[in-house]
C-alpha positions in Angstrom: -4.4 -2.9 8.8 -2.4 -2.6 12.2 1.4 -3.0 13.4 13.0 1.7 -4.7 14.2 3.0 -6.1 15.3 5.4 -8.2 13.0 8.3 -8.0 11.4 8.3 -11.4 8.1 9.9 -12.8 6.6 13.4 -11.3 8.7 15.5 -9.2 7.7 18.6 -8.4 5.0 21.1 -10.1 5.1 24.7 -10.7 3.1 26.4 -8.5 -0.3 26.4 -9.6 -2.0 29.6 -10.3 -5.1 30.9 -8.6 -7.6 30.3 -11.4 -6.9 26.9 -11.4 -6.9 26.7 -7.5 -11.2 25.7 -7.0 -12.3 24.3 -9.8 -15.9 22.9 -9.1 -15.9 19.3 -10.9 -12.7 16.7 -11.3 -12.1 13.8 -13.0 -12.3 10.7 -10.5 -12.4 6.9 -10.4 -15.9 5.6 -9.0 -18.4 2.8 -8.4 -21.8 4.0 -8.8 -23.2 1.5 -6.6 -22.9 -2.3 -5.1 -20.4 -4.2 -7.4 -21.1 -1.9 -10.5 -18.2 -1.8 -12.6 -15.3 1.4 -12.0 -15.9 4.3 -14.4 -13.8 7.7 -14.6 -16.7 10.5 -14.5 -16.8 13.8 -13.6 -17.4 14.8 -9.9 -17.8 17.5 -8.0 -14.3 18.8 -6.4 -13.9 19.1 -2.7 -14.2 21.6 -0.7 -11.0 23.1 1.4 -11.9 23.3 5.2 -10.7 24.4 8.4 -7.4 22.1 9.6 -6.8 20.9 5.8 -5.1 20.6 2.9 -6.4 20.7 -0.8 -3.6 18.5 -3.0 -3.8 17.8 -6.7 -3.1 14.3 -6.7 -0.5 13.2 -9.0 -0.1 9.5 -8.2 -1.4 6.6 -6.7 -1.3 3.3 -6.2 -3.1 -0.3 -6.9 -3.8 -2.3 -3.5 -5.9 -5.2 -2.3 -7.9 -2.6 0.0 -8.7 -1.3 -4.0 -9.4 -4.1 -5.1 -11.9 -5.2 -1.8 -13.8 -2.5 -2.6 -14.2 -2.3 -6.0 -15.2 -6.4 -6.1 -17.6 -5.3 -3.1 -16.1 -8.0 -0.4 -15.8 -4.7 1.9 -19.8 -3.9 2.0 -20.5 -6.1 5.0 -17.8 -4.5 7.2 -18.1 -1.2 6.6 -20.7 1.6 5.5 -20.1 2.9 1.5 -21.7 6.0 0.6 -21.8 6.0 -3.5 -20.6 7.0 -5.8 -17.1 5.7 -4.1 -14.0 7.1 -5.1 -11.4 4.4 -5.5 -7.9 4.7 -4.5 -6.7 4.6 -0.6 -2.9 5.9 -1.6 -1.3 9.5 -3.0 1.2 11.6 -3.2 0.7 15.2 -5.1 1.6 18.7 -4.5 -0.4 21.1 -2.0 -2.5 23.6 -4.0 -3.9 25.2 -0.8 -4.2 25.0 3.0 -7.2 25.5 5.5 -7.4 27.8 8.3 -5.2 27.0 11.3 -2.6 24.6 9.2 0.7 25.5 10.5 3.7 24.5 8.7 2.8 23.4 5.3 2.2 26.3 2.1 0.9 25.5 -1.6 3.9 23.9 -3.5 4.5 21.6 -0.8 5.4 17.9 -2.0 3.5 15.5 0.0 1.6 11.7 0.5 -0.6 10.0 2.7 -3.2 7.4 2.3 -6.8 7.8 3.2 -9.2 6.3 5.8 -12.0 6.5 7.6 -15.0 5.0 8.9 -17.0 5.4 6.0 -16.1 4.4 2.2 -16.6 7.5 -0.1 -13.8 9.6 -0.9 -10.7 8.1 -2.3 -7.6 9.3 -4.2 -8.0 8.4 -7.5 -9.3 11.9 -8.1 -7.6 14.8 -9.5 -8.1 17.0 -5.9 -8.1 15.4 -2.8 -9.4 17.6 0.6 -7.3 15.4 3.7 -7.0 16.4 7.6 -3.4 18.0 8.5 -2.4 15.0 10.1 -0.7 11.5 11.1 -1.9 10.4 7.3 -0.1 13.1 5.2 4.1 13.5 5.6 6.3 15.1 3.2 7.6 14.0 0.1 11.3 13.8 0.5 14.0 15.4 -2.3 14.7 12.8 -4.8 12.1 10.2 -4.1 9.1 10.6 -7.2 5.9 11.1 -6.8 5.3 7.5 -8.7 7.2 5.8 -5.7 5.7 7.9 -3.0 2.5 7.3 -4.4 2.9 3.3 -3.7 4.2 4.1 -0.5 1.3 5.5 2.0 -0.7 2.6 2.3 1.9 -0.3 1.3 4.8 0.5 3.5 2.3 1.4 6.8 0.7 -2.3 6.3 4.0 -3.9 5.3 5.7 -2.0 8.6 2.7 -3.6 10.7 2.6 -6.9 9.4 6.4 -7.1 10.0 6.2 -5.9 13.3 3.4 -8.2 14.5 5.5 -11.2 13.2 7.9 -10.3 15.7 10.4 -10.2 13.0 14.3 -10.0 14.5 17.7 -11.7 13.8 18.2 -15.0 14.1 14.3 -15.5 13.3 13.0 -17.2 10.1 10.1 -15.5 8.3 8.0 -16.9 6.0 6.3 -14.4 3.4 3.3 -16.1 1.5 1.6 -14.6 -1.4 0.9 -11.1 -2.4 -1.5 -8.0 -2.4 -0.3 -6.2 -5.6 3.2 -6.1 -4.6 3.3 -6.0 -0.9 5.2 -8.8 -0.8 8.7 -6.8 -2.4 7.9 -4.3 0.9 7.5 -6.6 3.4 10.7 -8.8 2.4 12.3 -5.7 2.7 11.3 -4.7 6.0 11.8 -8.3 7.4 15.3 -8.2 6.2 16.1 -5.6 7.5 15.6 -6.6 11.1 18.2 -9.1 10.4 15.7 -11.8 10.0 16.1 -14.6 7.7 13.4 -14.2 4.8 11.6 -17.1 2.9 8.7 -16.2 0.5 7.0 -17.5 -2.3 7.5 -16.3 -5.8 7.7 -17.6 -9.7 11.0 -17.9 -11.5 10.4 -14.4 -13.2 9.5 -12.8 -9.7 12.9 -14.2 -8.1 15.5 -11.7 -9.2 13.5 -8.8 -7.3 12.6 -10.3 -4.6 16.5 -11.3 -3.5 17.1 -7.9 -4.7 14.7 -7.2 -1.5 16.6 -9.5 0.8 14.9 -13.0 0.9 17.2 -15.9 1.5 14.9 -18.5 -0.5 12.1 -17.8 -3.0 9.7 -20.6 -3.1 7.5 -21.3 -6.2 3.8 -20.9 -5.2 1.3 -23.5 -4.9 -1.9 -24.7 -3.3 0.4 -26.7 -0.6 2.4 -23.9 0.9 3.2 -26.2 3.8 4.3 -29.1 1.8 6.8 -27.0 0.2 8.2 -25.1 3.0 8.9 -28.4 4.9 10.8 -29.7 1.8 13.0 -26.2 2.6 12.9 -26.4 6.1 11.9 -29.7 8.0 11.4 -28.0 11.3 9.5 -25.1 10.2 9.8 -21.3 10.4 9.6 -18.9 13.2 6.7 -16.7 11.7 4.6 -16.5 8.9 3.2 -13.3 7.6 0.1 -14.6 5.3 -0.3 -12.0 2.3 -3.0 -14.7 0.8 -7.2 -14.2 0.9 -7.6 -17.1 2.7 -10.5 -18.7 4.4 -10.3 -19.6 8.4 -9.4 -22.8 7.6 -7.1 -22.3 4.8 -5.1 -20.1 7.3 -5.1 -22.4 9.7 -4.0 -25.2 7.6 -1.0 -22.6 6.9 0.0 -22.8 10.1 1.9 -25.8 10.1 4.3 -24.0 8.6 5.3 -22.5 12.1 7.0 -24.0 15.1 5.8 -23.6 18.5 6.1 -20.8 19.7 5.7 -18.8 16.5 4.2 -16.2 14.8 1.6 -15.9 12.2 -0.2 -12.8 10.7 -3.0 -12.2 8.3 -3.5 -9.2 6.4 -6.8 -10.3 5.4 -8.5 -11.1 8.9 -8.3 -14.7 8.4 -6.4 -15.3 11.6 -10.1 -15.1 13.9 -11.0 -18.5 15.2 -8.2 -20.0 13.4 -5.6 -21.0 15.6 -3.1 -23.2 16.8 -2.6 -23.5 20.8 1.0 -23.2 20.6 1.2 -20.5 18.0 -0.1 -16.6 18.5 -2.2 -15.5 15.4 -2.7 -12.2 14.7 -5.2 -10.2 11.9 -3.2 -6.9 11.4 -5.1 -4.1 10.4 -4.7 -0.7 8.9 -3.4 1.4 11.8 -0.8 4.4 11.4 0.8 5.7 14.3 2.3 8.9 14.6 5.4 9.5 12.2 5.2 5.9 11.0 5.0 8.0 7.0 7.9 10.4 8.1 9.9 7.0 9.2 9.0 5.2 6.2 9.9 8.3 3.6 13.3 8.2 5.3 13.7 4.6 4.8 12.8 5.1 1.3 15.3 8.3 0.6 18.0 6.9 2.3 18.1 4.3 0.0 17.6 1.1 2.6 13.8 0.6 1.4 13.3 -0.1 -2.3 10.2 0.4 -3.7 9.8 -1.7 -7.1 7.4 -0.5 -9.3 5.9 -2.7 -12.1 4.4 -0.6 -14.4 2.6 2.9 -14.4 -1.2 3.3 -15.5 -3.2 6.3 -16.3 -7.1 6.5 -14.5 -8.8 5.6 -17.8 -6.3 2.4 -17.5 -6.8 1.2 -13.8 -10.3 -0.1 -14.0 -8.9 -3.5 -16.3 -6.2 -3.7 -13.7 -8.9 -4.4 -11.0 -10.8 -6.6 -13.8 -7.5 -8.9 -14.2 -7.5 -10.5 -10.8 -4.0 -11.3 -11.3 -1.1 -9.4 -8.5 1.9 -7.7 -10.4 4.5 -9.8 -7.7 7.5 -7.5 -9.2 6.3 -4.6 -7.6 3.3 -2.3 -7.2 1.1 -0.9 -9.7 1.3 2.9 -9.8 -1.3 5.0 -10.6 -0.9 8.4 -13.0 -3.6 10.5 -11.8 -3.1 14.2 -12.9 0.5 14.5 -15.0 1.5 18.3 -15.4 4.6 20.2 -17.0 7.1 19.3 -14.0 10.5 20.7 -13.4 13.3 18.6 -11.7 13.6 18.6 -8.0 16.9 16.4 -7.1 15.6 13.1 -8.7 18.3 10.7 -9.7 
């Protein structure tokens, strides 16, 4: 899609030994095929190539892109090559690096997410082979590999959808729904601009998300425009739309907006849905160049929190795509490969 925490869990791994450094199969997440259910198999383990980095993955996360995939809504926009691995976030520890990587050695701490134009690989695999680039950044001291996991793919989409909402102070922002626990990041991020923050979310989500910095938490409901204008008669200045709407649900979410305003979908809802006096935008999954650097900062300085729900392990993540329900209290992290660890400035 375009433009916390105390650090808990895995922190840093002895380095690993080189016996262990190519093994030939892995344990990994993966759809066999169109809409077949997730299974954890054995796969072959990838292979280290010029301009890369081979990390043992040690944690992921649970996001709608996840969830797209593994339901098969994605199959129409964009070429699978099965078995897919699931998983588009990680954060691990660097057990080699290719010819002509400069700067990075085995031992490193780092995360990323994965893309491309073709669905295969993923992270919810014990290696991962990724391209020394604008997807991988360093895992700062004191942040854990369970928040850093959530963070790659979450905090680049959250950063974008803010950004295209023209978020700023003396805006309002209305944040609606969630995508397994966006919703925390993006409050966050919209705060911080000095906007004022409105989202929806139940009584048991509240605490959190004020935590985050919204102003108002409204309860969810199939009428998010009915109960907005009961808050605010004249509307909002933006709305960043976390929901899987259709074109015309989004559209019908617009009135929440007043003219001149801002609305954004993460879920491409926002094409030939419009209002003439509004700009609607889809926001898509589009790094730019230090965007994870910034965002670790964020995080280790303390000024973005990253709520995490709960922790699974890979034989566990498979019913959390079967539940269709979001975790709005924060993300779901993924345990993918949990080894002796030794502390590394965690608080």
């Amino acid at each position: 899609m375009r433009h916390a925490s105390a650090a808990t869990g895995y922190l840093h791994s002895t380095r690993i030994t080189s016996p262990s450094r190519y093994r030939r199969t892995m344990r990994a997440l993966t759809v066999d095929g169109p809409r077949s259910r997730p299974r954890v198999r054995d796969v072959p383990a990838p292979v280290l190539g010029p301009g890369e980095l081979l990390v043992e993955v040690r944690s992921s996360a649970v996001t709608g892109i996840d969830r797209a995939i593994a339901d098969g809504r994605l199959l129409s926009r964009v070429d699978h090559v099965f078995p897919v691995t699931l998983g588009r976030s990680w954060a691990g520890v660097v057990v080699d690096v290719g010819d002509d990587v400069r700067g990075r050695s085995a031992s490193d701490r780092v995360f990323g997410l994965v893309l491309g134009d073709v669905v295969q690989r993923g992270s919810w695999a014990e290696r991962l082979v990724v391209a020394d680039d604008a997807l991988v950044a360093a895992t700062p001291d004191g942040v854990g590999d369970d928040v850093a996991g959530a963070l790659g793919l979450a905090g680049v989409v959250a950063q974008n959808l803010v950004s295209a909402a023209r978020a700023r102070e003396g805006r309002e922002v209305l944040v609606d729904g969630d995508v397994l626990g966006l919703a925390p990041l993006v409050v966050a991020l919209a705060a911080r601009t000095g906007a004022r923050v409105i989202v929806t979310g139940t009584a048991a989500d509240e605490d959190v998300l004020r935590a985050q910095g919204a102003h108002d938490v409204l309860e969810p409901g199939d009428d998010v425009v009915a109960a907005l204008t009961a808050l605010r008669p004249d509307g909002v200045d933006a709305l960043i739309d976390l929901v899987d709407r259709d074109h015309d649900g989004f559209k019908a979410a617009l009135g929440v907006l007043r003219e001149g305003g801002y609305a954004v979908s993460a879920f491409g809802a926002a094409t030939g849905s419009g209002r003439p006096d509004v700009d609607v935008t889809n926001v898509f999954l589009e790094p730019n160049p230090g965007q994870l650097d910034e965002l670790a900062a964020l995080v280790a300085s303390g000024e973005l929190p990253v709520p995490v729900a709960r922790s699974v392990d890979l034989d566990s993540v498979g019913s959390v795509l079967a539940s269709g329900t979001d975790d709005g209290r924060g993300l779901v992290v993924v345990t993918v490969a949990p080894v002796p660890v030794r502390d590394h400035g965690g608080t």
